[in-house]
PALUMSE-431754 format. One line per field, with one value per atom (N, C-alpha, C): residue in three letters; x, z, y. Coordinates in nm, 4 decimals, padded with zeros to 6 digits, always signed. Atoms other than C-alpha are relative to their C-alpha. Layout:
r = [ALA;...]
east = [X;...]
up = [Z;...]
north = [Y;...]
This chain:
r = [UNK;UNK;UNK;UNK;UNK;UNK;UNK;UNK;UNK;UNK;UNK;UNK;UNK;UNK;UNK;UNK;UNK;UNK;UNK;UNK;UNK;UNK;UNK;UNK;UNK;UNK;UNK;UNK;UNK;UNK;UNK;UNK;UNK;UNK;UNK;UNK;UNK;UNK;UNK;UNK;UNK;UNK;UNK;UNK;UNK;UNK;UNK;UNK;UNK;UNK;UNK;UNK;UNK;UNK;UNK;UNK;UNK;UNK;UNK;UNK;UNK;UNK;UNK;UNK;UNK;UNK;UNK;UNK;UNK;UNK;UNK;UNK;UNK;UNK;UNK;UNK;UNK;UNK;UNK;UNK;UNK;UNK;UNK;UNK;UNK;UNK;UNK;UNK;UNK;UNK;UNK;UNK;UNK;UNK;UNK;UNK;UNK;UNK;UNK;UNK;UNK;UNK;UNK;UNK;UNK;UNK;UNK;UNK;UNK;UNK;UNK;UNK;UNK;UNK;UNK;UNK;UNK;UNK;UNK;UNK;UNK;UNK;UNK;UNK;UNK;UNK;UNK;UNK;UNK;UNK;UNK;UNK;UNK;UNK;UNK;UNK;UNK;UNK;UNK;UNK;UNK;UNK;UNK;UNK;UNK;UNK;UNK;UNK;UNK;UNK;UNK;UNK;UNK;UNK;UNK;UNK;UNK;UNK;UNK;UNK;UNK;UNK;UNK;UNK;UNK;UNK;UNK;UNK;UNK;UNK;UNK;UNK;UNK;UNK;UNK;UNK;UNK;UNK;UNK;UNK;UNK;UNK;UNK;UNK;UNK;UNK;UNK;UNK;UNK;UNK;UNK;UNK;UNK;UNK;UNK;UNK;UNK;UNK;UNK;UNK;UNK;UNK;UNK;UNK;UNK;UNK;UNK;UNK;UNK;UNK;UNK;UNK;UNK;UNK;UNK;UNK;UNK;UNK;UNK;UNK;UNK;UNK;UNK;UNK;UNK;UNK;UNK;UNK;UNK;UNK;UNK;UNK;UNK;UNK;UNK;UNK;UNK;UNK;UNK;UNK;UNK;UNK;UNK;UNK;UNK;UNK;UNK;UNK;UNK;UNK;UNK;UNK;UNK;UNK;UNK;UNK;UNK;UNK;UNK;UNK;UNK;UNK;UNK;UNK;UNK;UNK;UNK;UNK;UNK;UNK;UNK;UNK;UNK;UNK;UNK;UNK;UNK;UNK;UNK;UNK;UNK;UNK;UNK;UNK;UNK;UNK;UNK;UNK;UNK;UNK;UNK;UNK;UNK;UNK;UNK;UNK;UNK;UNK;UNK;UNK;UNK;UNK;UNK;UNK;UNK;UNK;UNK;UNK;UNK;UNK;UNK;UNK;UNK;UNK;UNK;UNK;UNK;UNK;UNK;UNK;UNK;UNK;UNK;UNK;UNK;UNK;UNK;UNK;UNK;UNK;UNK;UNK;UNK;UNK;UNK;UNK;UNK;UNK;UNK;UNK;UNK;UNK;UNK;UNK;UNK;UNK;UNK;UNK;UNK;UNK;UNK;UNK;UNK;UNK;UNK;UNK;UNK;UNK;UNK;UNK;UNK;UNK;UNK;UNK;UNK;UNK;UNK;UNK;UNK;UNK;UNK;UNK;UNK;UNK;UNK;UNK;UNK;UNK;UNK;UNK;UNK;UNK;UNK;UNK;UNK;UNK;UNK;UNK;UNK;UNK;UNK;UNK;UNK;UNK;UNK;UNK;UNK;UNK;UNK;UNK;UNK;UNK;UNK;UNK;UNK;UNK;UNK;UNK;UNK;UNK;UNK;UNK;UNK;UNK;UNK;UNK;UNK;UNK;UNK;UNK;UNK;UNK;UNK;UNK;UNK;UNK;UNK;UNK;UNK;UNK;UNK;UNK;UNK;UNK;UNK;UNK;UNK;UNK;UNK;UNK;UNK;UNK;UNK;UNK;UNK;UNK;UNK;UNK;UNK;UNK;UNK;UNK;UNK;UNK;UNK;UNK;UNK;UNK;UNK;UNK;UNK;UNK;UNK;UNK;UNK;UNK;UNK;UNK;UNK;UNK;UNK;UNK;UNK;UNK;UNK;UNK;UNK;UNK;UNK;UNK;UNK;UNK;UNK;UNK;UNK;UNK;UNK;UNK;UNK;UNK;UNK;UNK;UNK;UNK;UNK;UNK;UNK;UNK;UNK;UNK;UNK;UNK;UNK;UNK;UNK;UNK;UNK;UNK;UNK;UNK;UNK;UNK;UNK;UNK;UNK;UNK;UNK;UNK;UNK;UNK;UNK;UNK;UNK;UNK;UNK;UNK;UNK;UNK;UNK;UNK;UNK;UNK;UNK;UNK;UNK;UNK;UNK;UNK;UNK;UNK;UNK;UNK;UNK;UNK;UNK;UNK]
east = [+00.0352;-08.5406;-00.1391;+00.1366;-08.8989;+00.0067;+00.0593;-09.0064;-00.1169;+00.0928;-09.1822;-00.0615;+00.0779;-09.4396;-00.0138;+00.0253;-09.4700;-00.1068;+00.0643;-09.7436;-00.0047;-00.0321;-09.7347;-00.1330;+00.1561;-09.9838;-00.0623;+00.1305;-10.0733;-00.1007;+00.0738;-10.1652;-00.1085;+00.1381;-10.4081;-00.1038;+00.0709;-10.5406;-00.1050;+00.0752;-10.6340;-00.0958;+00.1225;-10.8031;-00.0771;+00.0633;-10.9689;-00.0974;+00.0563;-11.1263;-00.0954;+00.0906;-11.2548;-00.0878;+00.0580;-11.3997;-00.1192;+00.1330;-11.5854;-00.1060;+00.0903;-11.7204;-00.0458;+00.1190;-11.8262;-00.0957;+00.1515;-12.0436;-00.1070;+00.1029;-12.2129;-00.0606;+00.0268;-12.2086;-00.1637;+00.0774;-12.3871;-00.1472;+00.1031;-12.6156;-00.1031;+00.0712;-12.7445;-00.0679;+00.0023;-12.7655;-00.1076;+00.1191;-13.0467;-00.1252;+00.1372;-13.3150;+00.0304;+00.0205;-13.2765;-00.0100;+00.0925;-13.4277;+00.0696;+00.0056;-13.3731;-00.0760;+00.1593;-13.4756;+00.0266;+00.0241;-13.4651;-00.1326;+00.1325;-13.7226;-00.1455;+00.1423;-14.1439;-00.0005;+00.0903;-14.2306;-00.1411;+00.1613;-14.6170;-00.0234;+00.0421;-14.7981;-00.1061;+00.0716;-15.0185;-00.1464;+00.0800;-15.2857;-00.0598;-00.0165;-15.1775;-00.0548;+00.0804;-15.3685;+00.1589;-00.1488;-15.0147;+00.1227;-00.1110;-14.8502;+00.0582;-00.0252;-14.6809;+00.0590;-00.0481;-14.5616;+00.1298;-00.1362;-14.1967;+00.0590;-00.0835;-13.8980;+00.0983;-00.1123;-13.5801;+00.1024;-00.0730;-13.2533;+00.1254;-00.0690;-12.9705;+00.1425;-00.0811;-12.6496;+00.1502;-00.1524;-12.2789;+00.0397;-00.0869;-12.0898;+00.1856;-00.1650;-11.6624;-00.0207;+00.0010;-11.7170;-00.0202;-00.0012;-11.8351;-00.2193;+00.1294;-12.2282;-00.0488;+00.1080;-12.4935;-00.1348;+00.1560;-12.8255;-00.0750;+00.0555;-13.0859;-00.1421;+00.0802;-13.4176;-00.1082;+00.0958;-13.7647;-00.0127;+00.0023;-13.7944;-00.1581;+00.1757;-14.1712;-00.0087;+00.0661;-14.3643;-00.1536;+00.0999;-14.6405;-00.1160;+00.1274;-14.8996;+00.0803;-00.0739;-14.8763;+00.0065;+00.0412;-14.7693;-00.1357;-00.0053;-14.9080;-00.0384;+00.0478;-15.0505;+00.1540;-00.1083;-14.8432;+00.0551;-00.0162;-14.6059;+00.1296;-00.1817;-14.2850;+00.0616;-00.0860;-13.9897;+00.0272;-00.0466;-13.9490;+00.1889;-00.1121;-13.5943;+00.0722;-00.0710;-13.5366;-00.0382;-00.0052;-13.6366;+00.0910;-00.1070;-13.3422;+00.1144;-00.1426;-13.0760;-00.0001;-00.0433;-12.9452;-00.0337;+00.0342;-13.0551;-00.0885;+00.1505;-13.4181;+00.0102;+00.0120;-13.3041;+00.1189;-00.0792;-13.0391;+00.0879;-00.1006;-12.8517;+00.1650;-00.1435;-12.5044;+00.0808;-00.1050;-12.2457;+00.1225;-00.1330;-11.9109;+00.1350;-00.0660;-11.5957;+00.0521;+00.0155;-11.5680;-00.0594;+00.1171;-11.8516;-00.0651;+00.1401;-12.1147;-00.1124;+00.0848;-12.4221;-00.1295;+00.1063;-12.6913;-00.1567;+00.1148;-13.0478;-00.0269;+00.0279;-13.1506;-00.1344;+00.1423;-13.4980;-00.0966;+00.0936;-13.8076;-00.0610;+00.0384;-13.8302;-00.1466;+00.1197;-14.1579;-00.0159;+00.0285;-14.2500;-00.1657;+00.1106;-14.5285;+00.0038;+00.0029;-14.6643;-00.0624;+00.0741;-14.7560;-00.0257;+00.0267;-14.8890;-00.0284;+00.0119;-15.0148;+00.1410;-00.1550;-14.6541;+00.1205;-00.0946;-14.4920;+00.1359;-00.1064;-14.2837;-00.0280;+00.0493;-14.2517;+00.1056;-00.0638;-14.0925;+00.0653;-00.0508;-13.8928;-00.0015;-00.0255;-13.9044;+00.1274;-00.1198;-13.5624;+00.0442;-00.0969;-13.3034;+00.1105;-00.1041;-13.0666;+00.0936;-00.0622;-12.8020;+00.1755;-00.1420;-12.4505;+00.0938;-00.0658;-12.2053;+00.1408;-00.1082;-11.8754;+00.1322;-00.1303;-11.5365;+00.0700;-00.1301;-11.2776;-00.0545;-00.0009;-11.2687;-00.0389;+00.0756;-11.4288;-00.1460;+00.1467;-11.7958;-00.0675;+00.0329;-11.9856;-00.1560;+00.1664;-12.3655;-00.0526;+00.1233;-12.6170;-00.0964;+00.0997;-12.8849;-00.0752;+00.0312;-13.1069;-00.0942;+00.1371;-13.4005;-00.1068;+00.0676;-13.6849;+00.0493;-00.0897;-13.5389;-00.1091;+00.1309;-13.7604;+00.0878;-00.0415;-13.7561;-00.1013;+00.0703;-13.8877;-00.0393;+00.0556;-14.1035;+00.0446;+00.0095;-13.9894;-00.0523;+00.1185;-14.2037;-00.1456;+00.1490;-14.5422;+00.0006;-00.0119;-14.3473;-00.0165;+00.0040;-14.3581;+00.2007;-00.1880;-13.9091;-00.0244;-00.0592;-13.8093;+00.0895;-00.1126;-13.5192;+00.0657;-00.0390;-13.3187;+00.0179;-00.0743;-13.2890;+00.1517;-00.1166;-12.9566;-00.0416;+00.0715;-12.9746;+00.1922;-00.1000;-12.7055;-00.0462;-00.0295;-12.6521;+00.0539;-00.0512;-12.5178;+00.0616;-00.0577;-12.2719;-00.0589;+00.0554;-12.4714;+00.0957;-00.0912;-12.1675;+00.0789;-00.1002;-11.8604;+00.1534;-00.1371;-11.5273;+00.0509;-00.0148;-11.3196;+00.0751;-00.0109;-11.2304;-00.1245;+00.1853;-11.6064;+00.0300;-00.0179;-11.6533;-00.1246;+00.0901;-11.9170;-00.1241;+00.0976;-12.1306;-00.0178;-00.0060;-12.1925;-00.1211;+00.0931;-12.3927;+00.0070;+00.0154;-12.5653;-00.0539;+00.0407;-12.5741;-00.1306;+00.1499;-12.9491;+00.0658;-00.0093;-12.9540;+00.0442;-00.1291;-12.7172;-00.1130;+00.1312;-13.0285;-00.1052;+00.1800;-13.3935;-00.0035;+00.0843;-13.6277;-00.1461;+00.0833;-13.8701;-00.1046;+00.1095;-14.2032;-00.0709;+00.0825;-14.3396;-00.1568]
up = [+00.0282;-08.1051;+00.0568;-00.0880;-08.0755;+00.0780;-00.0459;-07.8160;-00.0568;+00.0888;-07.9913;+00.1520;-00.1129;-07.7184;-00.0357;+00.0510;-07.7797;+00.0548;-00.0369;-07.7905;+00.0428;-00.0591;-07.5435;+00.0213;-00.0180;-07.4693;+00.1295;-00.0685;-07.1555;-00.0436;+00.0754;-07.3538;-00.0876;+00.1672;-07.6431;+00.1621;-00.0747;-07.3391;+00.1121;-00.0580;-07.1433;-00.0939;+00.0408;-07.4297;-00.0434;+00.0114;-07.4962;+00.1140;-00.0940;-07.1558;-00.0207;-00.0005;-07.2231;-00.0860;+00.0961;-07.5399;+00.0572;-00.1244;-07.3343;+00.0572;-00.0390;-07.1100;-00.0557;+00.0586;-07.3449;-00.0633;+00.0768;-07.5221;+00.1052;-00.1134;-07.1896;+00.0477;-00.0302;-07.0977;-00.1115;+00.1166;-07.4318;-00.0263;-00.0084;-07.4429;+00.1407;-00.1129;-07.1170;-00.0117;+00.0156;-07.1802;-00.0892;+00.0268;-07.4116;+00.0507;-00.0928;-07.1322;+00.1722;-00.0934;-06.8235;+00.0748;-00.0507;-06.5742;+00.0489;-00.0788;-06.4045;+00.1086;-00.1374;-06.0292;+00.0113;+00.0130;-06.1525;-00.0332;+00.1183;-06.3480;+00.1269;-00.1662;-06.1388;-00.0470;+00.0318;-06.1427;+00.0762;-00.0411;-06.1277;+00.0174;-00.0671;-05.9437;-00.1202;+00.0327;-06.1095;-00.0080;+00.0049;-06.0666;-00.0346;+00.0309;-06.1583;-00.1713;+00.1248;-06.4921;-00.0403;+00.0675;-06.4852;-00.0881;+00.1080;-06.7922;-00.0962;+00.1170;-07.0683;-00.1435;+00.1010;-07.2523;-00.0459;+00.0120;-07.2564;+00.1012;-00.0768;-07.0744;-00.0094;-00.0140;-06.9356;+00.0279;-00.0652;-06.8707;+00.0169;-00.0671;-06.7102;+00.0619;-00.0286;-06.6378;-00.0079;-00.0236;-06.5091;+00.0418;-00.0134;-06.5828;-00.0359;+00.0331;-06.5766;-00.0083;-00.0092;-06.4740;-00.1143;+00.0711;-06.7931;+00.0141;-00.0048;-06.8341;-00.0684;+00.1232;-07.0719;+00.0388;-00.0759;-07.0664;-00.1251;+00.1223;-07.2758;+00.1097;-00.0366;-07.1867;-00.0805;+00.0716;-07.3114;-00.1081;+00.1232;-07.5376;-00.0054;+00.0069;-07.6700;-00.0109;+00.0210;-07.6391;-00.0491;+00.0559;-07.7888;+00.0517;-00.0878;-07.4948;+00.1279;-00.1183;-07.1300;+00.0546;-00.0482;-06.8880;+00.1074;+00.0326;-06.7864;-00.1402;+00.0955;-07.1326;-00.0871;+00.0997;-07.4341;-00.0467;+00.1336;-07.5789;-00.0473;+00.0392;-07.7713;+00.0041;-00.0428;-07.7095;-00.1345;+00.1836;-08.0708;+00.0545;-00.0168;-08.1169;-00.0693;+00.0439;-08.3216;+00.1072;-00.1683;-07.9825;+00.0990;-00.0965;-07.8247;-00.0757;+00.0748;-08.1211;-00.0251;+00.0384;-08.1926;-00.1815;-00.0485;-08.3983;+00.0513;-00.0807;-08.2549;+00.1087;-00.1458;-07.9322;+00.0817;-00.0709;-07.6978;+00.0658;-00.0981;-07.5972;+00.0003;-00.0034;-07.5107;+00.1104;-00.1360;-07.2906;-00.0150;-00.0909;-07.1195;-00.0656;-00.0258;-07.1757;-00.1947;+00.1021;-07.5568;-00.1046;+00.0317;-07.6128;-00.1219;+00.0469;-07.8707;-00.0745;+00.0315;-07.9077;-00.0988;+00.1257;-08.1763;+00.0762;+00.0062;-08.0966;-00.1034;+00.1467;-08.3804;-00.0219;+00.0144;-08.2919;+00.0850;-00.0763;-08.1586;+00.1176;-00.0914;-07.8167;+00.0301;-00.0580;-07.7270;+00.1395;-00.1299;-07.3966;+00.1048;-00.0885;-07.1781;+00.1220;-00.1254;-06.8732;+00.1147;-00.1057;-06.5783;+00.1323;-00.1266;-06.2941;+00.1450;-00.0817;-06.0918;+00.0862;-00.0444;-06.0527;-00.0028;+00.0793;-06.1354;-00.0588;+00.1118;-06.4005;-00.0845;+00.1314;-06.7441;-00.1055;+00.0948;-07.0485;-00.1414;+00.1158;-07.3421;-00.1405;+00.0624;-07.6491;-00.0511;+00.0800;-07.8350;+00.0209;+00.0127;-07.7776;-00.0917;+00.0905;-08.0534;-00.0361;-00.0464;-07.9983;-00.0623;+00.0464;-08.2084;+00.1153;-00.1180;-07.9185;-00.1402;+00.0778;-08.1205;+00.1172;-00.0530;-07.9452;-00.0884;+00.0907;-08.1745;-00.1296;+00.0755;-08.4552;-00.0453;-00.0517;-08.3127;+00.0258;-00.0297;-08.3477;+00.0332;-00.0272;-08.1841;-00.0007;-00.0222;-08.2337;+00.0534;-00.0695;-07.9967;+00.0215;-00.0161;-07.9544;+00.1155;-00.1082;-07.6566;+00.0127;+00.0030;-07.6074;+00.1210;-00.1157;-07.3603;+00.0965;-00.1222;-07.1252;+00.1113;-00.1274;-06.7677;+00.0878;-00.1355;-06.5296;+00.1084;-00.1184;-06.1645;+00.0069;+00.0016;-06.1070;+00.1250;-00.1071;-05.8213;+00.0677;-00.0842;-05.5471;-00.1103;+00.1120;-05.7238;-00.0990;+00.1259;-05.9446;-00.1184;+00.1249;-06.3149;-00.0326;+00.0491;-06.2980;-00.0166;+00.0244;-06.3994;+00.0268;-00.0253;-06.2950;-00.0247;+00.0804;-06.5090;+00.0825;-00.0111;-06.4240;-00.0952;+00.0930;-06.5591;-00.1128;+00.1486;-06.9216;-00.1023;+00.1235;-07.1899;-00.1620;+00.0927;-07.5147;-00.1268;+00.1151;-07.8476;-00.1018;+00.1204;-08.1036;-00.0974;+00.1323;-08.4322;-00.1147;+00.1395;-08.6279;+00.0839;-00.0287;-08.5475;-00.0005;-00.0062;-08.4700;+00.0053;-00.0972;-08.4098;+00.1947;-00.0928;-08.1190;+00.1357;-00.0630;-07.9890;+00.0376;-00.0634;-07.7253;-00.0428;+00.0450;-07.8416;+00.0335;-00.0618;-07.5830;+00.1133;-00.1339;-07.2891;+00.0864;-00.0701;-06.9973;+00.0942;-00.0635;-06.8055;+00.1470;-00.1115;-06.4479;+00.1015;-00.0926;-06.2507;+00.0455;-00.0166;-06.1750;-00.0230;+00.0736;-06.3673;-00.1323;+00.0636;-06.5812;+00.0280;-00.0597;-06.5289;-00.0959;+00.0667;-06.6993;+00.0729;-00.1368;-06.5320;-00.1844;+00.1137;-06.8077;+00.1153;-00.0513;-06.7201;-00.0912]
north = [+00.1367;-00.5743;-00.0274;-00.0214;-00.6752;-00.1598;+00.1652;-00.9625;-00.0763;+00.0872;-01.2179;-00.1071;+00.0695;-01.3909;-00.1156;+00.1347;-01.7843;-00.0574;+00.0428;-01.9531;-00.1696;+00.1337;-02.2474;-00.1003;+00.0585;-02.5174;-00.0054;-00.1214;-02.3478;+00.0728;-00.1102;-02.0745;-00.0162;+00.0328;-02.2611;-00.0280;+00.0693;-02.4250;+00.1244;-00.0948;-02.1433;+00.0961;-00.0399;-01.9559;-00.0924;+00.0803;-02.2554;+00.0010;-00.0240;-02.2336;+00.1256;-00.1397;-01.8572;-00.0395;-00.0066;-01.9734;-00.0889;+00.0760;-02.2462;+00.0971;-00.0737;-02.0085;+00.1093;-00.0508;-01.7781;-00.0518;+00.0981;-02.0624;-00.0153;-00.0279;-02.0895;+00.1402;-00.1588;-01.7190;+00.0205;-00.0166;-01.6853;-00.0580;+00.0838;-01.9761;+00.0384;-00.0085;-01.8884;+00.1917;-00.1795;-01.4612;+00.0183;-00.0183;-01.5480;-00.0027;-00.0274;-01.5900;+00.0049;-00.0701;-01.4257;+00.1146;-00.1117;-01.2177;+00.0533;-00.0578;-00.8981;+00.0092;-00.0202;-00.8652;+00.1489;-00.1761;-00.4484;+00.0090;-00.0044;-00.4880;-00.0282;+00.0758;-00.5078;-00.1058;+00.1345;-00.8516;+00.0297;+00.0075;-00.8966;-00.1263;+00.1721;-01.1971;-00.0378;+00.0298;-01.4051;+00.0650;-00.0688;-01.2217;+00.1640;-00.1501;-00.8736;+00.0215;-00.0303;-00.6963;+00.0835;-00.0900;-00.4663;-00.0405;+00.0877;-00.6247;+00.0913;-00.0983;-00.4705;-00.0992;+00.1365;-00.8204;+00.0615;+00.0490;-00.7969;-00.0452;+00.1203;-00.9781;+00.0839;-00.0288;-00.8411;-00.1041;+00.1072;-01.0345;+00.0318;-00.0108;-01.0293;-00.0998;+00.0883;-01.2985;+00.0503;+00.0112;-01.3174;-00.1290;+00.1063;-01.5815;+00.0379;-00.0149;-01.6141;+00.1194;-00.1419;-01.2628;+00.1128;-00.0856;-01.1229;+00.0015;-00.0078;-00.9952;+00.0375;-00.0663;-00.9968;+00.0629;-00.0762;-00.7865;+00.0428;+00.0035;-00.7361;+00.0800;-00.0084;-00.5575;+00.0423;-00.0245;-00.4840;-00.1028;+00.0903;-00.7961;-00.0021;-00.0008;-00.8156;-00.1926;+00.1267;-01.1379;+00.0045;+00.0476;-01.2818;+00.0278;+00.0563;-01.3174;+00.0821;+00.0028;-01.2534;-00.1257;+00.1308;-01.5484;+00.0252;+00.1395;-01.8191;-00.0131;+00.0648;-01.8050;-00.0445;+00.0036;-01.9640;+00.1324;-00.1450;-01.6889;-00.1038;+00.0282;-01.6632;+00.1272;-00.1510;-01.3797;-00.0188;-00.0220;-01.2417;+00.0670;-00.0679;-01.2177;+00.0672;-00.1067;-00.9093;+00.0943;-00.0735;-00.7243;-00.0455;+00.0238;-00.8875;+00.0103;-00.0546;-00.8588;+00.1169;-00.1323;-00.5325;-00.0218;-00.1207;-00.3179;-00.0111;+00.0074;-00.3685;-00.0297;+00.0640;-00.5190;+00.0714;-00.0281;-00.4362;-00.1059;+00.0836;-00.7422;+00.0270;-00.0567;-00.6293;-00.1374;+00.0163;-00.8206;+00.0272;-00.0802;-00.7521;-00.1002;+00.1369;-00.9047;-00.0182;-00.0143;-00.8834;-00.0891;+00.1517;-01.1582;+00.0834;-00.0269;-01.0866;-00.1278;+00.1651;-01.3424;+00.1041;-00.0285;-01.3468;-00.0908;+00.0748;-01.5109;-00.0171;+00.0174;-01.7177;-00.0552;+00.0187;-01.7898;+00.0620;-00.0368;-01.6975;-00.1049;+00.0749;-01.9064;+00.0082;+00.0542;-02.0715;+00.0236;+00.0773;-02.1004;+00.0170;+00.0340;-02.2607;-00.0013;+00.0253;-02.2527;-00.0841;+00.1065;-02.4961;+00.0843;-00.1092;-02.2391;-00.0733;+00.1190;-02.5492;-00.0342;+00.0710;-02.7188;+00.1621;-00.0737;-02.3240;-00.0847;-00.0058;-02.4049;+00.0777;-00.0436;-02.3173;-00.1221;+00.0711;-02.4837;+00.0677;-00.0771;-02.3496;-00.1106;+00.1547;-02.6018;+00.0701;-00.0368;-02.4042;+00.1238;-00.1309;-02.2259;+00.0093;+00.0314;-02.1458;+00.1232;-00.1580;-01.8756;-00.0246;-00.0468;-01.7938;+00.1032;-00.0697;-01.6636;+00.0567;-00.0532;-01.4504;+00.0474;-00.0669;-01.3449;-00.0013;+00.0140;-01.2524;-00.0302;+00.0257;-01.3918;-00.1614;+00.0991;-01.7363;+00.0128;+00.0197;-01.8076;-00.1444;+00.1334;-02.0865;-00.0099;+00.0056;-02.1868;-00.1268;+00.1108;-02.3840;-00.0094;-00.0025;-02.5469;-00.1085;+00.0566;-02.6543;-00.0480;+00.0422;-02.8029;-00.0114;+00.0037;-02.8397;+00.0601;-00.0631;-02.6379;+00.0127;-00.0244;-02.6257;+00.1279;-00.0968;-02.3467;-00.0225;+00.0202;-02.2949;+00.1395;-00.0763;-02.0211;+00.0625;-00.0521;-01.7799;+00.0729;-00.0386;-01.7565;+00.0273;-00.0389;-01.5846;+00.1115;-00.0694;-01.3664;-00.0547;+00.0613;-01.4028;-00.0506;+00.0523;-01.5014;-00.1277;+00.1878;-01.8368;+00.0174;+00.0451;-02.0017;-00.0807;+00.1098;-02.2637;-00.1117;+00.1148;-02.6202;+00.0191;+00.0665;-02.7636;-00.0080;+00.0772;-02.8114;-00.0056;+00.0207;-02.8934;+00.0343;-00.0415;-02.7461;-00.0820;+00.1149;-02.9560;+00.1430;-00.1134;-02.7325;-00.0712;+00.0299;-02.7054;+00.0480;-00.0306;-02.5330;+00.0838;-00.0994;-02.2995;-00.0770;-00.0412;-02.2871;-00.1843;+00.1296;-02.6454;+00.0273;-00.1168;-02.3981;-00.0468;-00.0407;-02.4359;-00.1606;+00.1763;-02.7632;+00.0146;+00.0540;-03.0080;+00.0466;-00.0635;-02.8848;+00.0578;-00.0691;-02.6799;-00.0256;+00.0024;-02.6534;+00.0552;-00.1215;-02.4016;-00.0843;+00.0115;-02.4770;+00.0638;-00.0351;-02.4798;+00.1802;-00.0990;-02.0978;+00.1401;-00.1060;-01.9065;+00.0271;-00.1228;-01.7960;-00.0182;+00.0061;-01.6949;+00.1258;-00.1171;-01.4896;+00.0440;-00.1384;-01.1983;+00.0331;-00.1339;-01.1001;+00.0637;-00.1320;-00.7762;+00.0108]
């Protein structure tokens, strides 16, 4: 006789939760840094114009490295993101996540105040047979110390389409991503 498992409303409720945090996992796994990777100071000629990154959230982890950019910082670039999607890119994470980048992020720099600024982020996260897409805007980071890393302020997310699965919107808590150009 086989056991038939029931699904209770514990149970919706708790994968409801995973699906959450993979919209964040996700949303956030599109820009941040490795501290593997050299960071160069402001003043260093040793560039090679790409971006590594790196994040664990709800214990699963995405990574991505060698993404090409536009420019080096402080100047304007943008991270092309067929160097961060597979096949051309390498973004992988853990956990049985898989996220898409769906644009080529902007971002500026304020070297004065270190910051930087992102104007869009727009990233399809997948588990299963559940897909969720977001999008972010202005996003600020903090520059650490006189490396080239950023470090996220807070920012919130808005669902542009997916699952009814997928919450309205998420949000990546100040620190839980940064991005490192080499």
């Amino acid at each position: 006789m086989r056991h038939i498992t029931h699904i209770t409303h514990r149970t919706r409720i708790s994968r409801f939760t995973g699906i959450a945090g993979t919209a964040t996992l996700v949303l956030a796994a599109a820009f941040t840094g490795t501290g593997s990777a050299l960071a160069h100071g402001p003043g260093s000629s040793a560039v090679d114009l790409k971006a590594d990154g790196v994040i664990v959230v709800a214990g699963s982890t995405c990574t991505w490295t060698n993404a090409s950019t536009s420019a080096a910082a402080p100047a304007a670039l943008t991270i092309d993101r067929t160097t961060i999607n597979p096949p051309g890119g390498n973004l992988a994470c853990g956990g049985g996540i898989a996220a898409t980048l769906n644009n080529n992020p902007a971002f500026t720099f304020d070297d004065a105040a270190g910051t930087a600024r992102t104007d869009l982020i727009d990233i399809t996260g997948r588990q299963s047979f559940i897909s969720c897409r977001y999008k972010a805007v202005n996003i600020v980071w903090d520059r650490d110390g006189t490396s080239r890393k950023y470090v996220n302020r807070a920012f919130t997310a808005a669902k542009t389409s997916g699952s009814f699965l997928c919450p309205g919107s998420v949000t990546t808590p100040a620190g839980d991503a940064s991005v490192l150009f080499h």
